[in-house]
PDB file of N, CA, C and O in Angstrom:
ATOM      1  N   UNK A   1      44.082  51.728 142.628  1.00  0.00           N
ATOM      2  CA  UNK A   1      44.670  50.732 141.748  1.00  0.00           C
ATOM      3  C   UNK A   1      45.197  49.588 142.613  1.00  0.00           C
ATOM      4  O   UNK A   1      45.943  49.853 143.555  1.00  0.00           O
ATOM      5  N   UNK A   2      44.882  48.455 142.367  1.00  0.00           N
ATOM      6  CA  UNK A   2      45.360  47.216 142.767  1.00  0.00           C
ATOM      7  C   UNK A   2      46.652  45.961 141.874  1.00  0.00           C
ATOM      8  O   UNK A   2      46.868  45.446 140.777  1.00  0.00           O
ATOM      9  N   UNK A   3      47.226  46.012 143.378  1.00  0.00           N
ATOM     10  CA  UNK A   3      48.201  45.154 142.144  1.00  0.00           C
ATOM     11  C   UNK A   3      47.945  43.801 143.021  1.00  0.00           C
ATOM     12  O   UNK A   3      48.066  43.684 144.241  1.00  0.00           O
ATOM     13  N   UNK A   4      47.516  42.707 141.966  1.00  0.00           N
ATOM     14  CA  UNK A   4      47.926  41.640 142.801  1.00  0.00           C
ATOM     15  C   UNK A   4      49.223  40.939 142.837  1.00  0.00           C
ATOM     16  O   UNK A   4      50.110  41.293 142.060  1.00  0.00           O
ATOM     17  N   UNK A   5      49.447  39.770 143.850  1.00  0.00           N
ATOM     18  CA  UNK A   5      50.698  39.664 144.214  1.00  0.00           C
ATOM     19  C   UNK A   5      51.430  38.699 143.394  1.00  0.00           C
ATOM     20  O   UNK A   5      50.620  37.935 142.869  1.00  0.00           O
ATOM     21  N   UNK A   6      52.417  38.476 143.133  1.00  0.00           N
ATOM     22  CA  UNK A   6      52.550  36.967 142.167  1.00  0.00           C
ATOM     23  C   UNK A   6      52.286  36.098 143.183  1.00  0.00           C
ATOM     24  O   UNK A   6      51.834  36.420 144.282  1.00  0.00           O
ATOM     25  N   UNK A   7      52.634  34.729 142.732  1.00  0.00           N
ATOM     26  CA  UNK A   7      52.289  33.985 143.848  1.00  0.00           C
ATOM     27  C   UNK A   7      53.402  33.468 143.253  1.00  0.00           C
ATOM     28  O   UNK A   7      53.534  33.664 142.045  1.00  0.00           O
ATOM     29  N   UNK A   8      54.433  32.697 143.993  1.00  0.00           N
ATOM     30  CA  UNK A   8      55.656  32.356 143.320  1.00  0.00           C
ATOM     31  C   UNK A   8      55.724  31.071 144.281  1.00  0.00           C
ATOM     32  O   UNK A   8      55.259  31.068 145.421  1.00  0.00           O
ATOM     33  N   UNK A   9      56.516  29.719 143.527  1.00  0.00           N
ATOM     34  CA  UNK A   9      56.872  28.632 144.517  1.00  0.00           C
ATOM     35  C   UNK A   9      57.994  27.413 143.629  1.00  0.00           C
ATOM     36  O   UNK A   9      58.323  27.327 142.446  1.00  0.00           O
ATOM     37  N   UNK A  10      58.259  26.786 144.571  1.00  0.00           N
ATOM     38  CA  UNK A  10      59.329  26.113 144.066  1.00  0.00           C
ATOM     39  C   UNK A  10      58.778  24.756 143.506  1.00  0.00           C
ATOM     40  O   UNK A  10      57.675  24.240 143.684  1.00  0.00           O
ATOM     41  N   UNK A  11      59.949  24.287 142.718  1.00  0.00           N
ATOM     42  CA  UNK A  11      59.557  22.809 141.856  1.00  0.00           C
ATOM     43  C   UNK A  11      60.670  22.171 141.383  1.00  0.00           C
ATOM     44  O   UNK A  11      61.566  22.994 141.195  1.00  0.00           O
ATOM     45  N   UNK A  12      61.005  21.011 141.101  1.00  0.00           N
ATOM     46  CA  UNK A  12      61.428  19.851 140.412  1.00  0.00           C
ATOM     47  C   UNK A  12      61.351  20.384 139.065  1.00  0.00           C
ATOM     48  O   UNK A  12      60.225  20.516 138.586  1.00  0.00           O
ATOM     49  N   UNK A  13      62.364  20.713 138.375  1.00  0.00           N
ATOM     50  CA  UNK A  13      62.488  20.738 136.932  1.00  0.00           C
ATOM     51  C   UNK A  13      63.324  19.675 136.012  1.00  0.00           C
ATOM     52  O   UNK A  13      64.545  19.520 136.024  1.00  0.00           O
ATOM     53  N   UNK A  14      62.475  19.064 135.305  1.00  0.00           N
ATOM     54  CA  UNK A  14      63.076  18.036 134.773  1.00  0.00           C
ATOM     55  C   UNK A  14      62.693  18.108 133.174  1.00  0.00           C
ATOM     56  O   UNK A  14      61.752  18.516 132.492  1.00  0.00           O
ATOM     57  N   UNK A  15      64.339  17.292 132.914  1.00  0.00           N
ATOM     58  CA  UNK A  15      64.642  17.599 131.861  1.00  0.00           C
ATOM     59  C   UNK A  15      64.239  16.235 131.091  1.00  0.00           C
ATOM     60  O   UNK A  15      64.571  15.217 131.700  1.00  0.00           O
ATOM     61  N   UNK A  16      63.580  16.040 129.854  1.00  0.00           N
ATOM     62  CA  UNK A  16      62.812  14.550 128.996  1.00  0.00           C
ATOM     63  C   UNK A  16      63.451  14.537 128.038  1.00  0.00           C
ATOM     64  O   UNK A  16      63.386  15.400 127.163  1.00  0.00           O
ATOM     65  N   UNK A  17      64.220  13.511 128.023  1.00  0.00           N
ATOM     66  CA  UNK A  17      64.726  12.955 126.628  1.00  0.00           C
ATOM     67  C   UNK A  17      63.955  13.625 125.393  1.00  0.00           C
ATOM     68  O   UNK A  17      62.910  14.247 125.585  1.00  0.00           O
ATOM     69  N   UNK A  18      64.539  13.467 124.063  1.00  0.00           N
ATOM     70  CA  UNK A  18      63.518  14.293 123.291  1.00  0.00           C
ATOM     71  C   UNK A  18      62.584  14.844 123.336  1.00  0.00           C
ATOM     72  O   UNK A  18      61.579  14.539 122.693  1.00  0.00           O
ATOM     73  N   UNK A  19      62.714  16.110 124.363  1.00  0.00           N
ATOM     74  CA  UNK A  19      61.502  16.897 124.278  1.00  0.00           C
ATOM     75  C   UNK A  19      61.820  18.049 124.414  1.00  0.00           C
ATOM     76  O   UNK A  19      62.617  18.220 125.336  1.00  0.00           O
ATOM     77  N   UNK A  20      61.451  19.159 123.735  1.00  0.00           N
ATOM     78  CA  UNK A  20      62.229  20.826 124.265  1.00  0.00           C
ATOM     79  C   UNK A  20      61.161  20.935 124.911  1.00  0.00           C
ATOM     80  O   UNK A  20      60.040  20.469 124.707  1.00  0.00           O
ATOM     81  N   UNK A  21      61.778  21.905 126.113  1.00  0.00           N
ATOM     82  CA  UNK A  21      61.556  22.325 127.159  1.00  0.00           C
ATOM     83  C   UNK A  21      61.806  21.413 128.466  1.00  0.00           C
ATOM     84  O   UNK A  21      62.547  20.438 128.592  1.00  0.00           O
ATOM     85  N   UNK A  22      60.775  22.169 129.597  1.00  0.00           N
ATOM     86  CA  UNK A  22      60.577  21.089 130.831  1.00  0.00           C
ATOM     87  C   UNK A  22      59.573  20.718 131.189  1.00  0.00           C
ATOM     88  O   UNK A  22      58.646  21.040 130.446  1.00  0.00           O
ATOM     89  N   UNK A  23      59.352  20.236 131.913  1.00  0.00           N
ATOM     90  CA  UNK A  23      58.349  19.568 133.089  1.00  0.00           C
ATOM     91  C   UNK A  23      58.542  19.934 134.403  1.00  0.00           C
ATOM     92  O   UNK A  23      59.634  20.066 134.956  1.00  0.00           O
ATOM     93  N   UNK A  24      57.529  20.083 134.852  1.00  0.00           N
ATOM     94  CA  UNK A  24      57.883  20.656 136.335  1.00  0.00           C
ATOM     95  C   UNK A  24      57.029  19.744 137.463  1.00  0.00           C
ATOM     96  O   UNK A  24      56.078  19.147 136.958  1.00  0.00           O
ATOM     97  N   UNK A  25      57.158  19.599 138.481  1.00  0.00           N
ATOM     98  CA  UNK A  25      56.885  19.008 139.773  1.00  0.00           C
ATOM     99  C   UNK A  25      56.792  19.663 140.899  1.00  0.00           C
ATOM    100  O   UNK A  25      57.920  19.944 141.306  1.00  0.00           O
ATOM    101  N   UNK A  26      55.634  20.179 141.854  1.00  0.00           N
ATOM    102  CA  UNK A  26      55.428  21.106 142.690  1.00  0.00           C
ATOM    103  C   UNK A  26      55.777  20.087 143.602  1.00  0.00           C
ATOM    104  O   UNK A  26      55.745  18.879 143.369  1.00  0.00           O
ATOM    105  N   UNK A  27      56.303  20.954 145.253  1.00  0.00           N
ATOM    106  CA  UNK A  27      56.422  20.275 146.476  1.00  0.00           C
ATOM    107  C   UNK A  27      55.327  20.353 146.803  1.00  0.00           C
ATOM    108  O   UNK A  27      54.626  21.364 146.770  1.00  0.00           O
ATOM    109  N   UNK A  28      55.027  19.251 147.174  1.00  0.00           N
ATOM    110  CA  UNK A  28      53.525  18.716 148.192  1.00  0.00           C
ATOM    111  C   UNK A  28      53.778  19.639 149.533  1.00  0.00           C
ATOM    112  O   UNK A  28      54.690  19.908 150.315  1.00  0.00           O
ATOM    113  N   UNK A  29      52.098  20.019 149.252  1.00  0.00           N
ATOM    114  CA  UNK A  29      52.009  20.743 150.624  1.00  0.00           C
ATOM    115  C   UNK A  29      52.697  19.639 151.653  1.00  0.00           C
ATOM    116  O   UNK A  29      52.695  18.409 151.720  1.00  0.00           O
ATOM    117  N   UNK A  30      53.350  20.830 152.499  1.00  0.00           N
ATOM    118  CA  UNK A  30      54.031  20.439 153.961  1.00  0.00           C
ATOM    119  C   UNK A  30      55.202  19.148 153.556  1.00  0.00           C
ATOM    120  O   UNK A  30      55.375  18.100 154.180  1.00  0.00           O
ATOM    121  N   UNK A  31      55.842  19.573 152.434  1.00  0.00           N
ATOM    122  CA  UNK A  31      57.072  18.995 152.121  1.00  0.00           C
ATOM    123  C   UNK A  31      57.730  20.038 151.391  1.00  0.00           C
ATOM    124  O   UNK A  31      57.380  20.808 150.497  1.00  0.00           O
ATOM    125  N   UNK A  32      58.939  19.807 152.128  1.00  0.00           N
ATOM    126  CA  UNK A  32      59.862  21.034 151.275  1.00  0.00           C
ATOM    127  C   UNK A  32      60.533  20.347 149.916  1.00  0.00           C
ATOM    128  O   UNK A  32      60.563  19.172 149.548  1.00  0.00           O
ATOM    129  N   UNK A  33      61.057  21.566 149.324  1.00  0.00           N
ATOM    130  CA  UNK A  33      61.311  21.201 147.667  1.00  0.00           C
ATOM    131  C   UNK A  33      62.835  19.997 147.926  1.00  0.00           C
ATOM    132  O   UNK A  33      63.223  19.091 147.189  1.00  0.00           O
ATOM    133  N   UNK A  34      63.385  20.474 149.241  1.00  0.00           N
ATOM    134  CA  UNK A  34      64.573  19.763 149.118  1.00  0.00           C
ATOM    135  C   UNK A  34      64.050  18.263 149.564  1.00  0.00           C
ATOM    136  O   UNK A  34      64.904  17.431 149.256  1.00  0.00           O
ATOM    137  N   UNK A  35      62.997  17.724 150.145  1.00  0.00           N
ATOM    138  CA  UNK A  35      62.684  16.737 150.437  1.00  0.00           C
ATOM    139  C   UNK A  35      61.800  15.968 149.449  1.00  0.00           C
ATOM    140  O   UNK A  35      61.592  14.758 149.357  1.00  0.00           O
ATOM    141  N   UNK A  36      61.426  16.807 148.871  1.00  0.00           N
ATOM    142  CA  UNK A  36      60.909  16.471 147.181  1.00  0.00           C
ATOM    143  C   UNK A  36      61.110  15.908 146.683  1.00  0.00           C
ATOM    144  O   UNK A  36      60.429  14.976 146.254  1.00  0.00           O
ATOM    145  N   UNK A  37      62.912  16.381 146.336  1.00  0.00           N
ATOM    146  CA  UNK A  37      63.903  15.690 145.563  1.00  0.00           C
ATOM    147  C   UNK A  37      64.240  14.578 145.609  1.00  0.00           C
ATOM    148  O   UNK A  37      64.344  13.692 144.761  1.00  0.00           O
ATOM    149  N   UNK A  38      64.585  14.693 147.652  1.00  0.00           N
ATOM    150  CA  UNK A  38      64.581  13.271 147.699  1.00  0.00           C
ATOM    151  C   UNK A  38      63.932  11.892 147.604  1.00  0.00           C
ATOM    152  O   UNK A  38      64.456  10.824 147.289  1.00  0.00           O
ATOM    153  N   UNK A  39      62.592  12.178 147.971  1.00  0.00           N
ATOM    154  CA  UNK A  39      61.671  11.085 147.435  1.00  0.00           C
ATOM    155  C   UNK A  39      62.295  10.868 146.075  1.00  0.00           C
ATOM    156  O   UNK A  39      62.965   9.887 145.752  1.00  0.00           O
ATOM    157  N   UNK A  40      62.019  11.813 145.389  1.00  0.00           N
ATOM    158  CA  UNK A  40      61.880  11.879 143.216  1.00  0.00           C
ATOM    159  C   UNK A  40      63.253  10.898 143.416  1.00  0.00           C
ATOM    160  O   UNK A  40      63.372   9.968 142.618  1.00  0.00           O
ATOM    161  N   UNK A  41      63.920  11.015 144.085  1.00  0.00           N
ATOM    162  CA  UNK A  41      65.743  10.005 143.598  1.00  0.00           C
ATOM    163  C   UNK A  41      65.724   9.073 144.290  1.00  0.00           C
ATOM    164  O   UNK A  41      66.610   8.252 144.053  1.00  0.00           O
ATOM    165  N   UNK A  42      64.774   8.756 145.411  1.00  0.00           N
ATOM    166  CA  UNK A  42      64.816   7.504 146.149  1.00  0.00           C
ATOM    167  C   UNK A  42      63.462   6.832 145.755  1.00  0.00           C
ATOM    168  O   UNK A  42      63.064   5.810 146.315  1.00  0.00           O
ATOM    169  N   UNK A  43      62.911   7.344 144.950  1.00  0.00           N
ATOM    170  CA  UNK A  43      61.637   6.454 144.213  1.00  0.00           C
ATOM    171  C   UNK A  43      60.832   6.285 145.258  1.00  0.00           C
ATOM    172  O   UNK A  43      60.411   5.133 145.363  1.00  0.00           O
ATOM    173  N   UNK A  44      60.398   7.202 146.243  1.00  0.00           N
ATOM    174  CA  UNK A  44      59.491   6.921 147.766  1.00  0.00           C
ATOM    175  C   UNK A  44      58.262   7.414 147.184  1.00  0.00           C
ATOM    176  O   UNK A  44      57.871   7.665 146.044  1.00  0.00           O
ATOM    177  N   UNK A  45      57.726   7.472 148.501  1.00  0.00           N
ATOM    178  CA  UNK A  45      56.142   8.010 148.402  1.00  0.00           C
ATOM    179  C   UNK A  45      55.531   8.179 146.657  1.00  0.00           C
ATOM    180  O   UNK A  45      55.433   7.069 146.135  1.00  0.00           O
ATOM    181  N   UNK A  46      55.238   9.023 145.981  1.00  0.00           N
ATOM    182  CA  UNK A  46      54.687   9.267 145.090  1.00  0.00           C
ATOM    183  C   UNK A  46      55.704   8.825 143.569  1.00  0.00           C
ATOM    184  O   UNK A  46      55.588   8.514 142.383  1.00  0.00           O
ATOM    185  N   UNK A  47      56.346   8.984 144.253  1.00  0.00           N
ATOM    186  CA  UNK A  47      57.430   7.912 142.913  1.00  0.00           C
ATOM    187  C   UNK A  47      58.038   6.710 142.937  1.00  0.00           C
ATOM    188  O   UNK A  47      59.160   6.416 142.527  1.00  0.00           O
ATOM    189  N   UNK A  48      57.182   6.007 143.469  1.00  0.00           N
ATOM    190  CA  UNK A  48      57.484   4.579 143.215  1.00  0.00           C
ATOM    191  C   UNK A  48      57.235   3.821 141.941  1.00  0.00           C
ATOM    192  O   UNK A  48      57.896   2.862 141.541  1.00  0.00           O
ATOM    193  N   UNK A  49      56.169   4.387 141.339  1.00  0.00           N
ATOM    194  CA  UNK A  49      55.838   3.516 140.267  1.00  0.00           C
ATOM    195  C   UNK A  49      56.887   4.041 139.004  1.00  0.00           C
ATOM    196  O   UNK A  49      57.799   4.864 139.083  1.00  0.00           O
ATOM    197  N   UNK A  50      56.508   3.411 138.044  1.00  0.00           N
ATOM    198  CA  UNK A  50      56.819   3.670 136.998  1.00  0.00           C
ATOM    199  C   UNK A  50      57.085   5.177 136.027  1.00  0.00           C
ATOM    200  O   UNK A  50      57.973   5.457 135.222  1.00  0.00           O
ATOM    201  N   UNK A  51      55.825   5.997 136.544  1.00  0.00           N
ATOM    202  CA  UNK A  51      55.234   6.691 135.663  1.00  0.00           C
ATOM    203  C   UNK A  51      55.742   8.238 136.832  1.00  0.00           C
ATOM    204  O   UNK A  51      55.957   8.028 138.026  1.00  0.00           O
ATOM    205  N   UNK A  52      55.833   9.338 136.373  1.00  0.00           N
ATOM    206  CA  UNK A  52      55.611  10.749 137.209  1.00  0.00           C
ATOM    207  C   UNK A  52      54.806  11.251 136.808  1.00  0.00           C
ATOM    208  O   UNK A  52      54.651  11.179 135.589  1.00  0.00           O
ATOM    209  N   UNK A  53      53.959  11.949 137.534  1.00  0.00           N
ATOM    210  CA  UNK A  53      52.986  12.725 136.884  1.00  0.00           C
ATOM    211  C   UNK A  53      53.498  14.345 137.342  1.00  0.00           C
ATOM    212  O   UNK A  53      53.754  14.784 138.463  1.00  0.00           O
ATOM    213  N   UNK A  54      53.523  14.862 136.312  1.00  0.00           N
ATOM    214  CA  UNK A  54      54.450  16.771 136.291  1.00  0.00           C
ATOM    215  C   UNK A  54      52.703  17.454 136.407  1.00  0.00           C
ATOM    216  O   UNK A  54      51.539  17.068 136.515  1.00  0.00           O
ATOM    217  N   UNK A  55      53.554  18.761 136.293  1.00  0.00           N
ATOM    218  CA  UNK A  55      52.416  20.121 136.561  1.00  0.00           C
ATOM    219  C   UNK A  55      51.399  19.454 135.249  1.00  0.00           C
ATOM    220  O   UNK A  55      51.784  18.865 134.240  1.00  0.00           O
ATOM    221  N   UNK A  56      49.928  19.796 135.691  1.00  0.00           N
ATOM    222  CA  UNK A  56      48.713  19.058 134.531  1.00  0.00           C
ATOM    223  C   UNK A  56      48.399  18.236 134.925  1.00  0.00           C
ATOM    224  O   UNK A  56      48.544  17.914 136.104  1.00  0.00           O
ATOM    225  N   UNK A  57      47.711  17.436 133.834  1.00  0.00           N
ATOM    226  CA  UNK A  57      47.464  15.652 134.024  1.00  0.00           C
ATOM    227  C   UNK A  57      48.113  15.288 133.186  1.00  0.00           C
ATOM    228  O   UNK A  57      47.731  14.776 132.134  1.00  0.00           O
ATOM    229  N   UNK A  58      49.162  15.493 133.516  1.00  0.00           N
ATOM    230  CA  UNK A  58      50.321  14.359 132.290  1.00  0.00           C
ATOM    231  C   UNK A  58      50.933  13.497 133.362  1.00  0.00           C
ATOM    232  O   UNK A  58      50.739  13.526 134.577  1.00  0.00           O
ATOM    233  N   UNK A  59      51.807  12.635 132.557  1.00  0.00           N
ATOM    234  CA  UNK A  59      52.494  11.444 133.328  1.00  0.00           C
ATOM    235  C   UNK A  59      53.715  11.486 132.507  1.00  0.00           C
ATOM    236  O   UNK A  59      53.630  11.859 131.337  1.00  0.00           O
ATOM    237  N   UNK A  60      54.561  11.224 132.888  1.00  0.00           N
ATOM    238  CA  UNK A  60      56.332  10.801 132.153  1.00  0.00           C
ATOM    239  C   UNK A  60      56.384   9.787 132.602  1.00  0.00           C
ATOM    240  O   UNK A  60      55.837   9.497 133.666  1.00  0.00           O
ATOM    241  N   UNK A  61      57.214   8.812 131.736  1.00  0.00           N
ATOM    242  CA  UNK A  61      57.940   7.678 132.288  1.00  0.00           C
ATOM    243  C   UNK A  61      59.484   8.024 132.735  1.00  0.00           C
ATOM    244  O   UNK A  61      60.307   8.594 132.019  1.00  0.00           O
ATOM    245  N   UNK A  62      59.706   7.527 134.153  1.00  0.00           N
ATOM    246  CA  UNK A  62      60.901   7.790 134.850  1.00  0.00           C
ATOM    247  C   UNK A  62      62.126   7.293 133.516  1.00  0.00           C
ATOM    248  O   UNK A  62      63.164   7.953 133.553  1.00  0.00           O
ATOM    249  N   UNK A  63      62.072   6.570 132.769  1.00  0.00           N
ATOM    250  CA  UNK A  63      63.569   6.141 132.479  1.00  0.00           C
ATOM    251  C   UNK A  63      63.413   7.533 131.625  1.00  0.00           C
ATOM    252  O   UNK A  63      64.527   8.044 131.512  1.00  0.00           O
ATOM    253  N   UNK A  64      62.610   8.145 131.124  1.00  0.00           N
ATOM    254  CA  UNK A  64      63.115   9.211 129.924  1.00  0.00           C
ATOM    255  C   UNK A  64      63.555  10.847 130.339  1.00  0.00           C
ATOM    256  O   UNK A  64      63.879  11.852 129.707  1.00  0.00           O
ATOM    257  N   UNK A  65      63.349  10.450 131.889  1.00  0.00           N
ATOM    258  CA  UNK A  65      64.203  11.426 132.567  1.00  0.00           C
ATOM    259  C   UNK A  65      65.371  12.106 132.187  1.00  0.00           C
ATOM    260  O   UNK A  65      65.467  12.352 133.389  1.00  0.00           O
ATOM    261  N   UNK A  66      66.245  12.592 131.745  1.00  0.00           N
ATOM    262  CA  UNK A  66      67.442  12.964 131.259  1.00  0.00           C
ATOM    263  C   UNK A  66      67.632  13.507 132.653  1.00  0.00           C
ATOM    264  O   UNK A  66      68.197  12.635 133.313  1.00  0.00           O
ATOM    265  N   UNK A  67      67.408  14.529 133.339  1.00  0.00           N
ATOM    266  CA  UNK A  67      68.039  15.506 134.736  1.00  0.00           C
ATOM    267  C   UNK A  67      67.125  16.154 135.467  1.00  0.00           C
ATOM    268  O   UNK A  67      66.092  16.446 134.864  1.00  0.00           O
ATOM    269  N   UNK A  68      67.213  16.492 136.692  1.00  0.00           N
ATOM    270  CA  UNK A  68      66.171  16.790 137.662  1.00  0.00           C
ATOM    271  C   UNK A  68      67.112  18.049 138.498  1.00  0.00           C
ATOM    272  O   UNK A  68      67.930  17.792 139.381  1.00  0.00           O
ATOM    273  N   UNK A  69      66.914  18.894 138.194  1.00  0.00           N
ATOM    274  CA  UNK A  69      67.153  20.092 139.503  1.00  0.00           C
ATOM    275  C   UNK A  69      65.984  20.938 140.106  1.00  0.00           C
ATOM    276  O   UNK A  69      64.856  21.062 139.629  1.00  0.00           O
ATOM    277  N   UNK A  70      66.491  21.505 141.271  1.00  0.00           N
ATOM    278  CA  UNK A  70      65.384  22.337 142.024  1.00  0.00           C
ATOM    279  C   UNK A  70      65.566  23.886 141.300  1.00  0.00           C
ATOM    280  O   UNK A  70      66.570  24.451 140.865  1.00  0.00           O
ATOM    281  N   UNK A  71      64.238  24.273 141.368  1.00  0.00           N
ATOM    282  CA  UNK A  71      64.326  25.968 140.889  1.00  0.00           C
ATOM    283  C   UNK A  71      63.376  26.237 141.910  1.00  0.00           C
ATOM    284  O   UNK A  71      62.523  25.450 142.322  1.00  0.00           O
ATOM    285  N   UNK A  72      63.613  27.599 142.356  1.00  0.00           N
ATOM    286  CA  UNK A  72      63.031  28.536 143.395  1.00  0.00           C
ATOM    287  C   UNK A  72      62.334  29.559 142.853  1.00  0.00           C
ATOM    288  O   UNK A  72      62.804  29.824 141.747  1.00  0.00           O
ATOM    289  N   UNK A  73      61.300  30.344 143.180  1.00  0.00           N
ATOM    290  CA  UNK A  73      60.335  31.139 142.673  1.00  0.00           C
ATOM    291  C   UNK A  73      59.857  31.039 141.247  1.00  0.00           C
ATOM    292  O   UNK A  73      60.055  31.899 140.388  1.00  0.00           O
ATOM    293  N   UNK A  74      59.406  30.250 141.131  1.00  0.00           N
ATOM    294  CA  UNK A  74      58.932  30.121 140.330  1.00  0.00           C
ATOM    295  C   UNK A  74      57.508  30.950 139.621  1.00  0.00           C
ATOM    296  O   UNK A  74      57.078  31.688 140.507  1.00  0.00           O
ATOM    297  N   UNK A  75      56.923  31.040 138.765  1.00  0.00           N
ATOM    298  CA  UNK A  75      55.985  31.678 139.041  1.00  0.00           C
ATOM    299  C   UNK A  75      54.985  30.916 137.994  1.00  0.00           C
ATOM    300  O   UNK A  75      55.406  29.925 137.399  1.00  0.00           O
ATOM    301  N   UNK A  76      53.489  31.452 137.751  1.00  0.00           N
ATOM    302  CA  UNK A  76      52.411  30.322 137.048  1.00  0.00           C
ATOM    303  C   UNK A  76      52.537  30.691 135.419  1.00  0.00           C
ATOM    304  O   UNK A  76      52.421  30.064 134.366  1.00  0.00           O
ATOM    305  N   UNK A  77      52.850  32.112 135.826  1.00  0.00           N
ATOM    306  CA  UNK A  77      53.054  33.168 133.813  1.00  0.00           C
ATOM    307  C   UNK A  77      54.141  32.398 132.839  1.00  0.00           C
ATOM    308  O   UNK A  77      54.018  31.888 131.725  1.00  0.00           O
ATOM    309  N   UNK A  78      55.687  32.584 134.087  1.00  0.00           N
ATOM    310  CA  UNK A  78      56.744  32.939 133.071  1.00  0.00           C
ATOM    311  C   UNK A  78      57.395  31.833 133.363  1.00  0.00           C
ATOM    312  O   UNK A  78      58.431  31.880 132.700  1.00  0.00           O
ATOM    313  N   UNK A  79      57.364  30.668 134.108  1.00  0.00           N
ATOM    314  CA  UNK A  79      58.247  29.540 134.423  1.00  0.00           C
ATOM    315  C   UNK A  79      59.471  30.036 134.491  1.00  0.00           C
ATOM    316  O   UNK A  79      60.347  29.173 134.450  1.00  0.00           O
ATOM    317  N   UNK A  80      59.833  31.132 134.581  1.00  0.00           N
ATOM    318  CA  UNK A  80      61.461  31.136 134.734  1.00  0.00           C
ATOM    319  C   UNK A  80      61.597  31.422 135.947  1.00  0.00           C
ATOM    320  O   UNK A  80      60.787  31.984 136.685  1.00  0.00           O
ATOM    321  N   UNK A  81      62.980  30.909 136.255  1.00  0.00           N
ATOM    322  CA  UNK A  81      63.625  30.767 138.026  1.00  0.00           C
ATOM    323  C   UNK A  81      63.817  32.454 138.228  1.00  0.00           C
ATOM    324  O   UNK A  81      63.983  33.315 137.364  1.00  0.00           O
ATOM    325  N   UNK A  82      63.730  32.578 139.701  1.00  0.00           N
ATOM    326  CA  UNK A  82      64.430  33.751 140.090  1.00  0.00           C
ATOM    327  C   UNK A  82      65.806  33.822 140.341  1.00  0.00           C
ATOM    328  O   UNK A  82      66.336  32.757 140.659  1.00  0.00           O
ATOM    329  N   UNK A  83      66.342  34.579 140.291  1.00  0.00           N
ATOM    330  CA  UNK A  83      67.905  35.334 140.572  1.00  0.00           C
ATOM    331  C   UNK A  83      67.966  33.729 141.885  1.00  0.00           C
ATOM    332  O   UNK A  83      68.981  33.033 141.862  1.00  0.00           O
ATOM    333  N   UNK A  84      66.987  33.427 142.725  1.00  0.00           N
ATOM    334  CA  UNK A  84      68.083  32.478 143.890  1.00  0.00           C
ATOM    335  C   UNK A  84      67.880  31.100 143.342  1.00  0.00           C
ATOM    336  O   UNK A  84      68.028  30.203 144.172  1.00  0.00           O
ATOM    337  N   UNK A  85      67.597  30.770 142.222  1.00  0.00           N
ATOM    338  CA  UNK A  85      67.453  29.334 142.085  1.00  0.00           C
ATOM    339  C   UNK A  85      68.588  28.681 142.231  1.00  0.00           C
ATOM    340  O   UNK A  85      69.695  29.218 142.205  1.00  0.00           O
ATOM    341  N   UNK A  86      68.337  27.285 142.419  1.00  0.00           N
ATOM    342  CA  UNK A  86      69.948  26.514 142.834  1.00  0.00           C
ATOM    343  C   UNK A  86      70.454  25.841 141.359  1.00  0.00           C
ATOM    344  O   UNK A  86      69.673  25.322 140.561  1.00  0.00           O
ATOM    345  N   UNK A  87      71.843  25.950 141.171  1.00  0.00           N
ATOM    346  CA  UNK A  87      72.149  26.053 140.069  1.00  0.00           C
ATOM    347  C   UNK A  87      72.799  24.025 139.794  1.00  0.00           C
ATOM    348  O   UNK A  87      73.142  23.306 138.855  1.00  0.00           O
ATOM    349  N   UNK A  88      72.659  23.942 141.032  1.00  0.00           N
ATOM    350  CA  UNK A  88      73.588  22.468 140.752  1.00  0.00           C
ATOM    351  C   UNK A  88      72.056  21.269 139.968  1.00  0.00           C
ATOM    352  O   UNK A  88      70.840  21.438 139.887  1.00  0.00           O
ATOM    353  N   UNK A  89      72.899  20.247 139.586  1.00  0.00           N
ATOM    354  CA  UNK A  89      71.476  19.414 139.066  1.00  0.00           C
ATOM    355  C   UNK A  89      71.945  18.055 139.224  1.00  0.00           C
ATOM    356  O   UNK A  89      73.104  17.732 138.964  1.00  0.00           O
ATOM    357  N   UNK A  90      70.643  16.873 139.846  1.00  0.00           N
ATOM    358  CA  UNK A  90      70.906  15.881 140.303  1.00  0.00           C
ATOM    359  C   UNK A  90      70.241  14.812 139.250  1.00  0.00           C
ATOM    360  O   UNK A  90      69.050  14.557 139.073  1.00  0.00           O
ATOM    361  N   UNK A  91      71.797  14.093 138.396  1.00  0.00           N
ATOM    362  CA  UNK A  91      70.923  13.119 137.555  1.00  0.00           C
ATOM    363  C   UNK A  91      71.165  11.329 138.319  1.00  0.00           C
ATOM    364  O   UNK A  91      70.575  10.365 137.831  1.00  0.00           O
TER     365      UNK A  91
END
């Protein structure tokens, strides 16, 4: 019997003005999630423009952002954080 492994990783969870649920944002290979962030709040590299593009081919527009925190293990099934996600959130 084989079990495969989860594959679990961290992301940008952000919260959209009228919309239930979230959106999520993977760290670019060979960038960590905490440096992620910082681009996402200093509008650098991949967020300069206008628009974010989350997990898919979707796009958000930055002003309808409501809040952005980091979650840790994430996984592809259940989107929910593990027991170490960081609990603080940067709007």
């Amino acid at each position: 019997m084989s079990v495969e492994a989860e594959t679990r990783y961290d992301a940008l969870e952000l919260q959209v003005i009228d919309q239930e649920g979230y959106e999520y944002i993977r760290a670019r290979e060979g960038v960590s999630i905490d440096e992620e962030l910082v681009h996402f709040l200093r509008r650098t590299h991949a967020y300069e423009l206008g628009w974010v593009k989350v997990e898919g081919a979707k796009y958000i527009r930055y002003e309808r952002i409501a809040s952005v925190a980091i979650k840790r293990g994430l996984d592809d099934g259940s989107r929910q954080a593990a027991p170490d996600s960081d609990q603080g959130q940067a709007t």
